[in-house]
C-alpha positions as CSV (number, residue, x, y, z in Angstrom):
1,X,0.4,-242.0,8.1
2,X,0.5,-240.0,5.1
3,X,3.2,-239.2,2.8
4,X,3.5,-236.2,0.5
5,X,7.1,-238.4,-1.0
6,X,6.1,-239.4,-4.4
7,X,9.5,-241.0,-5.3
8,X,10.5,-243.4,-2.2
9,X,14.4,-242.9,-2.9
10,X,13.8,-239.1,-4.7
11,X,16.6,-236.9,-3.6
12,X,15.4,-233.8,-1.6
13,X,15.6,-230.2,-3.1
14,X,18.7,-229.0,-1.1
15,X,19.7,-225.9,0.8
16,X,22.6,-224.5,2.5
17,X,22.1,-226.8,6.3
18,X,22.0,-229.9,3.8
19,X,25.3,-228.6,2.4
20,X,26.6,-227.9,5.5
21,X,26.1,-231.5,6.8
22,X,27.1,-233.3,3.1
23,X,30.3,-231.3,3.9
24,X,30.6,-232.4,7.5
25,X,30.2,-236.1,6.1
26,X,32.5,-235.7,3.6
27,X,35.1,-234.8,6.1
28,X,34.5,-237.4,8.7
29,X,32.8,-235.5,11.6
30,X,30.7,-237.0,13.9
31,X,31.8,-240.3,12.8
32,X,29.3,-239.9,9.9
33,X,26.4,-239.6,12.3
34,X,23.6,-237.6,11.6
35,X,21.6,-236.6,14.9
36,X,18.9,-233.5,14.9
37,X,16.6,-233.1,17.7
38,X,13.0,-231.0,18.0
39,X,13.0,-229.3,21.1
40,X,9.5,-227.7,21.8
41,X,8.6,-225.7,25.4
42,X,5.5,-227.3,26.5
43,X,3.6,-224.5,27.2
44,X,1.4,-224.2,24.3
45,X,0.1,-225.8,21.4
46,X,2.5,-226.6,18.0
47,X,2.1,-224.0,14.9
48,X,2.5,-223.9,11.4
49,X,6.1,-222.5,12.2
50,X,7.1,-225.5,14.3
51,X,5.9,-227.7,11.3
52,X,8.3,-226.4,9.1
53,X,11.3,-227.1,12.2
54,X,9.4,-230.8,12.2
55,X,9.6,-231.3,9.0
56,X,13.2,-230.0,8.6
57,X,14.8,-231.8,11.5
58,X,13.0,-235.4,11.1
59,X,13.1,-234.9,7.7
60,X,17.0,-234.5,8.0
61,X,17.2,-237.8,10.1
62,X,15.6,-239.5,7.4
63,X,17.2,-238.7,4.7
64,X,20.8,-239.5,6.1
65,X,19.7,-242.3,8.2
66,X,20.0,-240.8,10.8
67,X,17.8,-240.3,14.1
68,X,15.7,-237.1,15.3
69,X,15.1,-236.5,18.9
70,X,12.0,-235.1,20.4
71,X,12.8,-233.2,23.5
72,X,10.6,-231.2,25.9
73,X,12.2,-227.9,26.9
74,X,10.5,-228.4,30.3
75,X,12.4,-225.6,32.3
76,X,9.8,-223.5,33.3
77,X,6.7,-225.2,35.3
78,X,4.5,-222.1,35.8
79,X,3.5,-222.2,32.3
80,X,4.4,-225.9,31.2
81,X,1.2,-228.4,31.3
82,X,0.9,-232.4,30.2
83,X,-1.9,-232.1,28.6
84,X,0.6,-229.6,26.2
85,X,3.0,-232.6,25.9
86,X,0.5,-235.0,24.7
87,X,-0.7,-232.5,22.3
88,X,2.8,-231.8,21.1
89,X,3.3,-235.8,20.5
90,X,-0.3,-236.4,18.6
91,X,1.2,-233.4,16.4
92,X,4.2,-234.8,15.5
93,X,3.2,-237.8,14.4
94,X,-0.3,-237.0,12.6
95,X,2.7,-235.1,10.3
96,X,4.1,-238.7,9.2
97,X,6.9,-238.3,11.9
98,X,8.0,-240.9,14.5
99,X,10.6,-240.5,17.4
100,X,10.8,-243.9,18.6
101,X,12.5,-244.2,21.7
102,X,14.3,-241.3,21.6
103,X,11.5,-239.2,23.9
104,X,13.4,-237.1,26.2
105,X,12.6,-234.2,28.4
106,X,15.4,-231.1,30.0
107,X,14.0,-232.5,33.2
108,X,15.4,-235.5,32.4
109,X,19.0,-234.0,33.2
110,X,18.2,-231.5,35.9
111,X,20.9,-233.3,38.1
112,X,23.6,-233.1,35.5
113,X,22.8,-230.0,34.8
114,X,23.2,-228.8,38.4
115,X,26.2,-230.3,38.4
116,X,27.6,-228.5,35.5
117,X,26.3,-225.3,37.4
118,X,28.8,-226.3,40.4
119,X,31.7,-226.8,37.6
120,X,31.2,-223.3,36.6
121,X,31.2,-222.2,40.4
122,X,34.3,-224.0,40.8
123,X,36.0,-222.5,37.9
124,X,35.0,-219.0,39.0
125,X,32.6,-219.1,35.7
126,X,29.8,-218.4,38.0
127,X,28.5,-216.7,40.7
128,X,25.4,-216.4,42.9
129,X,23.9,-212.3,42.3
130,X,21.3,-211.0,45.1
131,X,20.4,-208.2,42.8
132,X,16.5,-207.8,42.5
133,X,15.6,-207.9,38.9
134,X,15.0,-204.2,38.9
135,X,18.4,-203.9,39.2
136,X,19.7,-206.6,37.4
137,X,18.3,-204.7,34.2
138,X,19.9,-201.6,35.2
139,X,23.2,-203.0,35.7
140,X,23.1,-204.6,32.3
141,X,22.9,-202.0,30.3
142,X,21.8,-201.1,26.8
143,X,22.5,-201.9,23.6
144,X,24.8,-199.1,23.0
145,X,26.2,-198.7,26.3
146,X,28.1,-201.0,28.2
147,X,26.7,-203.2,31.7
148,X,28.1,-202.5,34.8
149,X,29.2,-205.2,37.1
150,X,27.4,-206.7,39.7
151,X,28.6,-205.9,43.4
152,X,28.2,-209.6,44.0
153,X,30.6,-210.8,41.1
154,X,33.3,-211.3,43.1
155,X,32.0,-213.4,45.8
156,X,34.4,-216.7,46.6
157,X,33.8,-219.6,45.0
158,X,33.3,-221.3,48.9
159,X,30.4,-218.6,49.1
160,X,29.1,-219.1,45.7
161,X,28.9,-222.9,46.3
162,X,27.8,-222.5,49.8
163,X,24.6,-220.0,48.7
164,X,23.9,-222.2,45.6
165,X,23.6,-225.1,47.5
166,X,21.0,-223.2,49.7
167,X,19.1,-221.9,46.9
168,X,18.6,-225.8,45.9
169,X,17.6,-226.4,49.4
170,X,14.9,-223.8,49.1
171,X,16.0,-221.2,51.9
172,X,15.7,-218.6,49.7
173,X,12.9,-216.4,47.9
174,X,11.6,-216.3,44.7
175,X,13.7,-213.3,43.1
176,X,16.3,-213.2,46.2
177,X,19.1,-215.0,44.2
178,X,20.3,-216.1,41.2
179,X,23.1,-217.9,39.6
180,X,24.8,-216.1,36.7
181,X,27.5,-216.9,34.5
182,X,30.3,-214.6,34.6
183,X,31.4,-214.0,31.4
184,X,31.7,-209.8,30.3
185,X,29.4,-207.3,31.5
186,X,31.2,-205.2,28.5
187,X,30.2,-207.3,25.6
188,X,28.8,-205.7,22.6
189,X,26.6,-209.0,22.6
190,X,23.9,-208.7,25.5
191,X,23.8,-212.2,25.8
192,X,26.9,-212.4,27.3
193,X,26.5,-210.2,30.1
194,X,26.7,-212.5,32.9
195,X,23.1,-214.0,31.8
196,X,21.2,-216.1,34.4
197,X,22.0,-219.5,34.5
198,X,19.2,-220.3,37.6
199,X,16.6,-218.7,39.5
200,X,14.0,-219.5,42.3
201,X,10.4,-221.0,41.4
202,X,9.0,-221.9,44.6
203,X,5.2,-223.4,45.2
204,X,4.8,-224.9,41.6
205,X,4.5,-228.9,40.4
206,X,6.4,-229.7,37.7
207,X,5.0,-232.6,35.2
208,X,7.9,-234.7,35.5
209,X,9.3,-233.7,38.6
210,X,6.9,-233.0,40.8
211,X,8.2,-230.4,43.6
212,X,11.7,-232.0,44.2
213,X,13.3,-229.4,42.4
214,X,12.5,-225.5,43.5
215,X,15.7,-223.8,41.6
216,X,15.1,-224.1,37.4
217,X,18.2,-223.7,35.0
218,X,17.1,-221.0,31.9
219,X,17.2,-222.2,28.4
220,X,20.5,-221.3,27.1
221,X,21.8,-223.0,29.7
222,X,19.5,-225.9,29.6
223,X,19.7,-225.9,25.5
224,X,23.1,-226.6,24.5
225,X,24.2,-229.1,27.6
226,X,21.0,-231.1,26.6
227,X,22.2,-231.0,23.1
228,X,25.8,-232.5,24.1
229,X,24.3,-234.8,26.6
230,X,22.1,-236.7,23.5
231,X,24.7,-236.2,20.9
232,X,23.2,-233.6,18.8
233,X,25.7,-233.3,16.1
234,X,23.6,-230.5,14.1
235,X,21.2,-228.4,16.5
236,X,19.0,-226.5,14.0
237,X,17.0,-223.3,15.2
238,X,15.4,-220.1,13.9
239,X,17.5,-217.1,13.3
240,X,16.2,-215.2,16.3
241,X,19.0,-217.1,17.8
242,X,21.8,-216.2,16.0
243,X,23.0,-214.1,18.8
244,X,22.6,-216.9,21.7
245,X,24.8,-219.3,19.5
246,X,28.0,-217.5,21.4
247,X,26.9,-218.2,24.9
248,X,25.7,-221.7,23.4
249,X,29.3,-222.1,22.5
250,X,30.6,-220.6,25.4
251,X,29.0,-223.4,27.7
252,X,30.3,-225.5,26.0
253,X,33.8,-224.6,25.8
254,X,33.8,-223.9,29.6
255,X,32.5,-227.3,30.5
256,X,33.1,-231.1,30.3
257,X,31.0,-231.9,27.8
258,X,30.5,-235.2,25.7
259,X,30.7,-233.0,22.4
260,X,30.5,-229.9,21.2
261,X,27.4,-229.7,19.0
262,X,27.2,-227.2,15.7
263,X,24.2,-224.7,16.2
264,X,22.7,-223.7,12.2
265,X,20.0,-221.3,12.3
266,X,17.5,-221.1,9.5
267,X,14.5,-218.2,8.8
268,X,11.4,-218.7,11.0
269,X,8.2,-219.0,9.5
270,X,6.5,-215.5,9.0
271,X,3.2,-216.5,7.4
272,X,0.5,-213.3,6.7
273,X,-2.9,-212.6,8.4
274,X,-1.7,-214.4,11.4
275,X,0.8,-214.9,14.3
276,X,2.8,-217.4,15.5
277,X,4.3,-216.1,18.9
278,X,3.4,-218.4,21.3
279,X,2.4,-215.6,24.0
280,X,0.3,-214.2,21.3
281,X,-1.5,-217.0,20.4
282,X,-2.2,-217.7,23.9
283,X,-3.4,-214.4,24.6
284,X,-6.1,-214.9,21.7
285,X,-7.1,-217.7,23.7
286,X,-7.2,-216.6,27.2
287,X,-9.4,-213.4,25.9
288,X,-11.6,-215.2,24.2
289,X,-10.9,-213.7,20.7
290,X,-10.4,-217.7,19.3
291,X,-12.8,-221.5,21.2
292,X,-9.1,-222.7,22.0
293,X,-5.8,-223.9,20.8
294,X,-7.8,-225.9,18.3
295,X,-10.1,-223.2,16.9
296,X,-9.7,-223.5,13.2
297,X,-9.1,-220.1,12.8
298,X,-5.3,-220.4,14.6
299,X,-2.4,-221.0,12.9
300,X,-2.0,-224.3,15.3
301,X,-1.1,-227.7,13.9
302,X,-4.5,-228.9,15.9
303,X,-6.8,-226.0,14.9
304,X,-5.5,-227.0,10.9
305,X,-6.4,-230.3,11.5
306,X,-9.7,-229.6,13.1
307,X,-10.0,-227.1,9.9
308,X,-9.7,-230.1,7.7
309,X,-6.2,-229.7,6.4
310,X,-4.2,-232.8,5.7
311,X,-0.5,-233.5,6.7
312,X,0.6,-234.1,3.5
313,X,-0.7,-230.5,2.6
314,X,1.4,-229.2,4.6
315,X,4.4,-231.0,4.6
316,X,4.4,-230.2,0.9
317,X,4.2,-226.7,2.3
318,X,6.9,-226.2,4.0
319,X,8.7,-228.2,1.2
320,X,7.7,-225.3,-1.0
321,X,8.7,-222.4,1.2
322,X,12.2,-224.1,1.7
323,X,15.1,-223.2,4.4
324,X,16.8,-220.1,3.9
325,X,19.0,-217.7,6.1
326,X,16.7,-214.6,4.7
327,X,13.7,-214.0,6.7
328,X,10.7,-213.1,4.8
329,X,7.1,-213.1,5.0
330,X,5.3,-215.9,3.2
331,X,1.4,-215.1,1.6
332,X,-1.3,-217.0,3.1
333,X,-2.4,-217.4,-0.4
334,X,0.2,-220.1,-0.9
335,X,-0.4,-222.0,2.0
336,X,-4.3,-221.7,0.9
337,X,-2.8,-222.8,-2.4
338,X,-1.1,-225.9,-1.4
339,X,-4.2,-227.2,0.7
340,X,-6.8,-226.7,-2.4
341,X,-4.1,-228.9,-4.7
342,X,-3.9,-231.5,-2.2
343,X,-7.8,-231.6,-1.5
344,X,-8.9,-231.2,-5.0
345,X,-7.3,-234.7,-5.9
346,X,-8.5,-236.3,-2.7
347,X,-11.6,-234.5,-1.4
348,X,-14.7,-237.0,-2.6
349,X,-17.4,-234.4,-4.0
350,X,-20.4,-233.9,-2.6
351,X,-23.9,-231.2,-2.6
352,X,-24.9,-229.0,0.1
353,X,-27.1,-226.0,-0.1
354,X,-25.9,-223.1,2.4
355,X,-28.4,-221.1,1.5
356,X,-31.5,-222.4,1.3
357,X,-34.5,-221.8,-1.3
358,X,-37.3,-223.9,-1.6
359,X,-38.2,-225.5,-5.1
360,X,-41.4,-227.4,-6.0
361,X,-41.3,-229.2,-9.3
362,X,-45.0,-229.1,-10.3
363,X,-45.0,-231.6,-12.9
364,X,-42.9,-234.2,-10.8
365,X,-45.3,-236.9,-9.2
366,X,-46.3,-236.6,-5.4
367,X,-44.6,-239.1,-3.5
368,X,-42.1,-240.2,-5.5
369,X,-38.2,-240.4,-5.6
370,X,-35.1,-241.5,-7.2
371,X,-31.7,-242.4,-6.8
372,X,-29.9,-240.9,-9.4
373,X,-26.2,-241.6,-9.6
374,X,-23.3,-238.9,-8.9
375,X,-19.5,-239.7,-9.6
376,X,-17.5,-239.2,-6.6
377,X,-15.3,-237.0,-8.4
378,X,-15.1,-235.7,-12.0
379,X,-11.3,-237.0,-12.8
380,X,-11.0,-240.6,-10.9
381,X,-13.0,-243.1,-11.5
382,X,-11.7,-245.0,-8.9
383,X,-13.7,-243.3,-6.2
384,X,-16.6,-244.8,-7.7
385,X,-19.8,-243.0,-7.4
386,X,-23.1,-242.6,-5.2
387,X,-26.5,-242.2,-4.6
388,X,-28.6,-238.7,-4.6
389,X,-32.1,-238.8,-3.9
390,X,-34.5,-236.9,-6.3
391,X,-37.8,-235.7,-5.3
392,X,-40.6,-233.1,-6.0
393,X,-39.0,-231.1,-3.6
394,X,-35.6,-229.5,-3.3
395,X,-34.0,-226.7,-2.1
396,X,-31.4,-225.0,-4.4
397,X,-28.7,-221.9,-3.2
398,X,-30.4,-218.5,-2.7
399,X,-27.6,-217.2,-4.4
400,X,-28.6,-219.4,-7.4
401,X,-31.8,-217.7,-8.1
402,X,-32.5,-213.9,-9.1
403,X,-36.2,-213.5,-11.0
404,X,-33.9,-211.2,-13.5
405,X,-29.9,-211.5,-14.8
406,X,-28.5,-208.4,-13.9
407,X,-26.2,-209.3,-16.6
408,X,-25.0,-211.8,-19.1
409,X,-23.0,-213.5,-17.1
410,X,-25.3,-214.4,-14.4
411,X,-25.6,-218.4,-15.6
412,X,-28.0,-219.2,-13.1
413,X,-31.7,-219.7,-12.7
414,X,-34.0,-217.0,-13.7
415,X,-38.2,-216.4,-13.8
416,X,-38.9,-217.9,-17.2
417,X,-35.3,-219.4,-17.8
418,X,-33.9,-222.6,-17.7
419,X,-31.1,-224.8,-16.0
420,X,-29.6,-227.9,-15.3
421,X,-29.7,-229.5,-11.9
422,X,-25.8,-231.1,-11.6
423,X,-26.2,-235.1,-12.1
424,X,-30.1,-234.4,-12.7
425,X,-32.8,-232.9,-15.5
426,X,-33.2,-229.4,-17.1
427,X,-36.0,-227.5,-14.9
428,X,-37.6,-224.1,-16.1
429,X,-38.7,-221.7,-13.2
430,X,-42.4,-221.1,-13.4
431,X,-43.4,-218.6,-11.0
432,X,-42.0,-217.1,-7.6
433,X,-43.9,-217.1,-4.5
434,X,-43.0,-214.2,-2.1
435,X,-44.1,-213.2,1.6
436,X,-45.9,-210.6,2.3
437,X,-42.6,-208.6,2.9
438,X,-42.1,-209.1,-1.0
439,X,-39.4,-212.0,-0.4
440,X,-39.0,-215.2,-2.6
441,X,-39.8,-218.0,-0.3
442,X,-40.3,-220.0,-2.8
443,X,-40.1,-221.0,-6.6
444,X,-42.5,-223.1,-8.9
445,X,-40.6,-225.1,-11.4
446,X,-41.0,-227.6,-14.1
447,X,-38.7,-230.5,-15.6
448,X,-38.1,-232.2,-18.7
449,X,-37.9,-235.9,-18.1
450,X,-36.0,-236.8,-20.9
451,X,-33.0,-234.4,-19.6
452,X,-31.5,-237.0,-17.3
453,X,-27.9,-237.6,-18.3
454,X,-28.6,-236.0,-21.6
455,X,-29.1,-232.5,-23.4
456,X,-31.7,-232.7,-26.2
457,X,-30.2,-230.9,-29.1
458,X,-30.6,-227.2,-29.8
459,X,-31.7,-227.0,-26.1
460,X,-29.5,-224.2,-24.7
461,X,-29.8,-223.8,-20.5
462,X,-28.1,-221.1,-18.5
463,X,-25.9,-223.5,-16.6
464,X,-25.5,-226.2,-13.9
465,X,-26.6,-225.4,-10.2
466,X,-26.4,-227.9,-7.3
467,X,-29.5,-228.9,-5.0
468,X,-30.5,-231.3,-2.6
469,X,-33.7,-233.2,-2.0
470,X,-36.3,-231.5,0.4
471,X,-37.3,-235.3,1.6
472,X,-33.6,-236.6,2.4
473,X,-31.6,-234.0,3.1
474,X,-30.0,-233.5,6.5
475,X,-29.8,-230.3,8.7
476,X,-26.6,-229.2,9.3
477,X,-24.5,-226.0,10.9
478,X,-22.1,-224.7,8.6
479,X,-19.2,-222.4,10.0
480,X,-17.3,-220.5,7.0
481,X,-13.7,-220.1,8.6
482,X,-11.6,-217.0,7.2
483,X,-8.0,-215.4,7.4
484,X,-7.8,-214.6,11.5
485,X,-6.5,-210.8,10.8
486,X,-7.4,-208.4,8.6
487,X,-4.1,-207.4,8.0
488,X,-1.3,-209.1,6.0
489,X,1.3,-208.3,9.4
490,X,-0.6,-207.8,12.1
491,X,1.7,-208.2,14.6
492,X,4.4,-205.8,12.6
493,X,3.1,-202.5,14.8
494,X,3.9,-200.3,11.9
495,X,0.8,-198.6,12.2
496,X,0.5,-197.9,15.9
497,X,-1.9,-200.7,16.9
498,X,-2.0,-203.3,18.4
499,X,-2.3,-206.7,17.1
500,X,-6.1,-207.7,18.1
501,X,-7.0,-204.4,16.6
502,X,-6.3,-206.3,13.3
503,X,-8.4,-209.2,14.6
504,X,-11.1,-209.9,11.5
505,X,-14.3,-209.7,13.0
506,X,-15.3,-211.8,9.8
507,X,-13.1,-214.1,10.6
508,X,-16.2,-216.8,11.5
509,X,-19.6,-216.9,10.1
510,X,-21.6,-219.4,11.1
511,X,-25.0,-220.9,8.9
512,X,-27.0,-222.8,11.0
513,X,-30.2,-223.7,8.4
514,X,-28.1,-225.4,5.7
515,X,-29.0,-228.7,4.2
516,X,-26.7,-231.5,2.9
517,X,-27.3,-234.3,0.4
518,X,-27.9,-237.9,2.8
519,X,-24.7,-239.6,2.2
520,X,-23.4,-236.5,4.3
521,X,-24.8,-238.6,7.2
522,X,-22.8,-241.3,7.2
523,X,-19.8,-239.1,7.5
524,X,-17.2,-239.3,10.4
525,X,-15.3,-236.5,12.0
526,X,-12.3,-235.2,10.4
527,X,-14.2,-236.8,6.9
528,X,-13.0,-234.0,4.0
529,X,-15.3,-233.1,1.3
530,X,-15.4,-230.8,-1.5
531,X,-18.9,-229.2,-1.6
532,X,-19.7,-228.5,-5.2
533,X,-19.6,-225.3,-5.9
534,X,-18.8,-224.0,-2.4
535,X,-15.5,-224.7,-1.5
536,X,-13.3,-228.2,0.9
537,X,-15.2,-228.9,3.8
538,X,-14.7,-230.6,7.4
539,X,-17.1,-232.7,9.4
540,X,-16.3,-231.2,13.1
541,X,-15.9,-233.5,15.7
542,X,-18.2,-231.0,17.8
543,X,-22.5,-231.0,17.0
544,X,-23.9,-228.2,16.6
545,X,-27.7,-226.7,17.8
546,X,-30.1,-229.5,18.6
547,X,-27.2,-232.1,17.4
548,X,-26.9,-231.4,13.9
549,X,-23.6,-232.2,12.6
550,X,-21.1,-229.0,12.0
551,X,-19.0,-229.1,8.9
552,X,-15.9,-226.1,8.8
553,X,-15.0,-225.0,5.4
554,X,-11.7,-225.6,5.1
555,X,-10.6,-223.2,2.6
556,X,-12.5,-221.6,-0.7
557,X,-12.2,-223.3,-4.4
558,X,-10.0,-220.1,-5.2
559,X,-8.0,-217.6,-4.1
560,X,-11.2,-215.1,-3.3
561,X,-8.6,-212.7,-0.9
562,X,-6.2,-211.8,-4.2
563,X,-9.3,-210.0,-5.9
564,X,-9.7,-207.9,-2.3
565,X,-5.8,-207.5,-2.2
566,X,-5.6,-206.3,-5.6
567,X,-8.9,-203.7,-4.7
568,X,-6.6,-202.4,-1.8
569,X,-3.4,-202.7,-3.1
């Protein structure tokens, strides 16, 4: 697995949850035990956000020997799938992360759990409410005016245990009943309004369970007990939960716990031109904006791998963004960034034409061809090199090509001007051959054989282009992935719109009569290469039309969006 840890015993950068825990250490809690836990719902595919939990809780473990926990929030069946587990495990540990045997799912302690329910009943903490959820929302009030209690609040805890036990023996609806804490309707905190601790989810299969359960606990009440059951000593979440860390407490002050874990939140991930709400990302999805969970346009671990982004990219990522208590919104243009560094150093270089233009070299001999050698990149030595084939015909970049510079800076091949082929001679454009629509299909060059590897002196050429050989190349489809959203927040709604409206329409461009030097066919999927010239590429693990191989450009050779911003700004 990869590591982005140059140092083996380097001392992480530190922030206020690693001061938190030094101080806990100091002081003798939790018998100097370090225990975090990542607790994902299966219900979707991991994002970029969740690395940065991954990294921050295993990471944690780590460093103060102690252990990380992977846990499935499995509490809600309708929208949970295995095939989202599996996914969620594959994720973890293609990030450099390992759990062990310390795998657990909530389902694991549905029974204890239920029991801890019936503690609450028994303690007249709980009680089982018949209001429909209609009502339930009315008699909860708002934010600035108090709930009103329930008619059924006051039930006897011989009822309460009585209907409880019938909702677990499935007598009752979906919606009929639930079980609710009773803690104060009048709380300026909503969360403590006598929140659900159960409800009713007949006809489903859950993964683990299968149908022996048809009453589900809800999160906060799942979340914390879970915690305490493990041993959680420092249960670190986003700070959209800030407010639920009461009730968290409240639990577990009420109940017989085996500890009382410390809940630390931390800033979620808000990274531009994207989103990582789960219900959004599925919604892209199921409409059909995105080819799945693993498209490499989403913001998914998967869809970044399937992009051609490497774990240690973004492990040193979310080493960059750091854990803070501020929420802010981080540019994509560092995460784009961070990926080019990494790739640039290990990306072996290669030559593809996305464009193509054919090129005859007159005064090359028919039939022949050489192997001319090519360094597998520029600054190590150590990668060694390969072979290009050269041959009389080639086909250079479209964009490479203009019969007159527009300018002075245009360092490119013009009618009567000369360049140098990268890793090959000086040619001199000829003559262009058009259609008779008046387009260049075609260019009539010469070369100077004693070019190779050398520039005779006084000899001045425009510059270096890259090409391939018409005889060897291979046909490929090429899809040029961009930012998913045209707009920096799209999800923000400051503007009136709705999210998709901000959906980039440009977002995928696909080439489809591209050609790629021949070592490109003895690539294998997930292979990363820098095409010179053109940006980090991906070989797909999909073919493309009539089983050419697909290569997705993972990101540009620079930042070509802080030009556009700056244009806009």
């Amino acid at each position: 697995m990869e590591n982005n840890k140059t140092l083996e015993n380097a001392r992480p950068v530190t922030n206020f949850i690693r001061q938190i825990i030094d101080q806990d250490l100091a002081a003798g809690k939790n018998d100097g035990k370090v225990v975090t836990r990542f607790p994902p719902e299966p219900n979707g595919y991991l994002h970029i956000g969740h690395a940065k939990s991954i990294c921050l809780n295993f990471g944690i473990a780590e460093d103060y020997h102690g252990r990380c926990h992977l846990r499935f929030d499995d509490t809600n069946p309708y929208k949970e799938d295995l095939t989202f587990v599996e996914a969620i495990k594959h994720d973890v540990q293609w990030l450099g992360f390992s759990w062990g045997e310390k795998e657990f799912y909530a389902s694991d302690y549905f029974e204890q759990l239920h029991d801890y329910a019936v503690e609450l009943i028994k303690k007249g903490k709980a009680y089982v409410c018949d209001l429909s959820p209609d009502e339930a929302r009315e008699y909860r009030g708002t934010l600035t005016e108090p709930g009103r209690d329930s008619p059924y609040r006051e039930r006897s805890v011989e009822e309460n245990i009585d209907l409880f036990a019938r909702m677990r023996a499935g007598e009752f609806e979906d919606g009929s009943r639930v079980l609710r804490a009773k803690i104060d309707m009048a709380s300026a905190n909503i969360n403590l309004r006598d929140p659900i601790i159960y409800r009713i989810r007949h006809g489903v299969v859950h993964h683990q369970t299968g149908d022996e359960w048809c009453i589900y606990p809800m999160y906060d009440f799942t979340h914390c007990l879970s915690d305490s059951i493990e041993g959680i000593t420092h249960s670190l979440c986003t700070l959209e939960f800030e407010d639920h860390r009461p009730l968290y407490n409240w639990f577990l002050d009420q109940l017989d716990v085996p500890c009382h874990p410390q809940q630390i939140e931390f800033s979620r991930l808000n990274l531009q031109y994207t989103v990582t709400s789960k219900r959004k990302l599925t919604e892209l999805v199921d409409e059909g904006f995105v080819e799945g969970w693993d498209d490499p346009r989403m913001p998914t671990i998967a869809g970044l791998r399937r992009r051609g982004v490497t774990s240690t990219a973004i492990r040193n990522f979310c080493d960059r963004i750091g854990v803070t208590r501020s929420d802010n919104s981080v540019e994509m243009g560092l995460l784009e960034s961070t990926i080019r560094e990494d790739l640039n150093i290990h990306a072996p270089r290669r030559m593809a034409v996305l464009r193509p233009l054919k090129l005859v070299i007159e005064n090359y001999p028919e039939g022949r061809t050489e192997a001319l050698e090519a360094a597998n990149h520029p600054q190590n030595e150590d990668m060694g090199a390969r072979k290009v084939h050269f041959s009389r015909e080639l086909y250079i970049d479209r964009d490479d090509f203009m019969e007159v510079a527009p300018n002075k800076k245009f360092k490119r091949l013009v009618r009567g001007g000369e360049v140098r082929l990268r890793n090959a001679y000086v040619i001199r454009c000829d003559e262009v051959i058009k259609n008779e629509q008046d387009e260049i299909i075609e260019l009539r060059c010469s070369y100077d054989a004693a070019t190779l590897g050398a520039n005779p002196e006084g000899r001045k050429v425009r510059g270096v282009i890259h090409w391939v050989s018409a005889e060897n190349a291979i046909a490929a489809e090429v899809r040029l992935y961009d930012r998913l959203f045209s707009h920096p927040t799209p999800d923000a709604g400051k503007d009136g719109r709705d999210y998709r409206e901000h959906f980039n329409p440009d977002s995928l461009r696909t080439l489809t009569q591209c050609y790629l030097e021949a070592s490109l066919g003895e690539a294998q999927p997930g292979d990363i290469f820098q095409f010179e010239r053109e940006g980090y590429f991906c070989l797909d693990p999909a073919t493309g039309a009539n089983g050419q191989p697909v290569f997705n450009r993972t990101v540009t050779l620079r930042d070509s969006w802080a030009k556009i911003e700056k244009q806009h700004g």
